[in-house]
Structure formats: C-alpha cells, structure tokens
N, C-alpha and C positions, 0 to 999 in steps of 0.2 A: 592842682599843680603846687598849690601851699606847701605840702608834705614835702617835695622834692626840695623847694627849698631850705626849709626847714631842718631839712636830713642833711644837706649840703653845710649849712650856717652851722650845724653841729660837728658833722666832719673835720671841718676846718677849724672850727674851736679847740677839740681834741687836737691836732696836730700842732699847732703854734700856740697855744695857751700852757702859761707855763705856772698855772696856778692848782690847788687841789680841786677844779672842774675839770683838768682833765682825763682825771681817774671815772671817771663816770662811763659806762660800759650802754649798748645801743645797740638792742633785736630787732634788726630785717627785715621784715617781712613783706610778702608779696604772695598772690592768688598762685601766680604760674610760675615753674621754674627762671625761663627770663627774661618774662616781660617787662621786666623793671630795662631793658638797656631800648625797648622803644621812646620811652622819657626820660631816663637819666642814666645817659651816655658813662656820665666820668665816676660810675661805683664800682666798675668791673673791678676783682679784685676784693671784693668783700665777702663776708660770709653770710649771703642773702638767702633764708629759708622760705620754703615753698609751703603753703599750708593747704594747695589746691582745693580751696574753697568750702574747707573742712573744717567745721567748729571742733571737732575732735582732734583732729592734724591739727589745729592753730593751740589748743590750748596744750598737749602735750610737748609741742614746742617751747611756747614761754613756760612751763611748769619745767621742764630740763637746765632751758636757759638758764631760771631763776635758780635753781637749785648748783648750778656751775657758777656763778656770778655774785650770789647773795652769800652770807653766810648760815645760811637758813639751816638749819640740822634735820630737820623732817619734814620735808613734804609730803602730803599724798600724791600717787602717783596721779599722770594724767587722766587714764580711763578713772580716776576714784572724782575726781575735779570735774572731769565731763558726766558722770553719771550725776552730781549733785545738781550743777549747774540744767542739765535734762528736768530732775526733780522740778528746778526753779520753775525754768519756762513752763512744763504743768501745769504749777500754783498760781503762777501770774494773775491770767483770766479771774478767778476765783477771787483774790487779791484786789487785783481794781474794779472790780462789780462792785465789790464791801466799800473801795474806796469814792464809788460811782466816777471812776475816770475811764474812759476810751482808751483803749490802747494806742491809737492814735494820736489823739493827746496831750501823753505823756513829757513830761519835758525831761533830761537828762538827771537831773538835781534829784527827782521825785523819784526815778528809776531806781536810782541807786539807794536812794533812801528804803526802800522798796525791799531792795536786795537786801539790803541792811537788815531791817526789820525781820524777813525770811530767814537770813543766817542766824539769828539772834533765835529764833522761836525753833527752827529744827536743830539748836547745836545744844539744847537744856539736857 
C-alpha cells in the first residue's frame, strides 16, 4: 500500500508545485490492465500501462517510455535490453557461486553491484 501512496504524494506534487519538481515525468505500471482501480480508486484517467506480468512487456515499456521522456538519442530497442538482461540472469548462478553468496541471500546493494560488474566485463 506504500506505492499507492507514494504515487498519490507525487501526483499531487506535480499538480500544485510550482517549482522545477514539477517537470519530472512518472511510468505506471501495473501486472493487469485495471487492477490498479481495486486500490487506488482516484488514478482513473492516467496513462496506466499493463506489462501482464511480463519481463519483456515491462521492459520494452520503460525502454519506449524512456526513449519519449529522456533525451536519450539511442537506445537499444526493447527485445535487444531483454535479450541482454536474459544473458544476465544466465550468468548470475555462475557469478554468486564465485562470489560464494545464495541467491537467496543477496541483498539489493550487491545485486546491482553484480549487474554492474556483468555490464562492465560483456560491454569490453
């Protein structure tokens, strides 16, 4: 229920803040097309996308998003980000055996450090 607030606290930020926060732009998302109005009634009217529980759906969404929003000049497209991100998950297992951590585990910090180190050694 955090998120619903959260999304709310920023909603409302954006509409009556009259500072440069609120040019700051904010992706959607949700499993189902609109299961979002069983907990949060007052978004109807938004541009809520559905990624139906699809790592490939979720990230060719925010890779579109990002590429309308950001000024980004080249992204790879979504299927090039999900085939990478595929690679990732792959290497993991192999990854934390070396690093003798559980996947389980993992804390978020170390994850990303993880990924980090993985983008670093296949982008040479």
């Amino acid at each position: 229920m955090n998120v619903s607030f959260e999304l709310g606290v920023f909603m409302d930020a954006q509409r009556f803040d009259q500072s440069a926060e609120r040019s700051r732009a904010a992706l959607i998302l949700d499993r189902d097309t609109y299961r979002y109005g069983s907990f949060l009634s007052d978004i109807s009217g938004q541009d809520i996308h559905s990624h139906k529980g699809s790592a490939k759906n979720l990230i060719a969404i925010v890779r579109n998003w990002l590429a309308v929003t950001s000024n980004a000049t080249s992204l790879p497209s979504g299927s090039q980000v999900y085939d990478r991100y595929m690679r990732f998950r792959k290497d993991l297992p192999g990854m934390l055996r070396t690093l003798r951590i559980d996947a389980g585990d993992l804390p978020y910090a170390e994850y990303v450090q993880t990924a980090v180190t993985w983008t670093k050694k296949v982008t040479r």
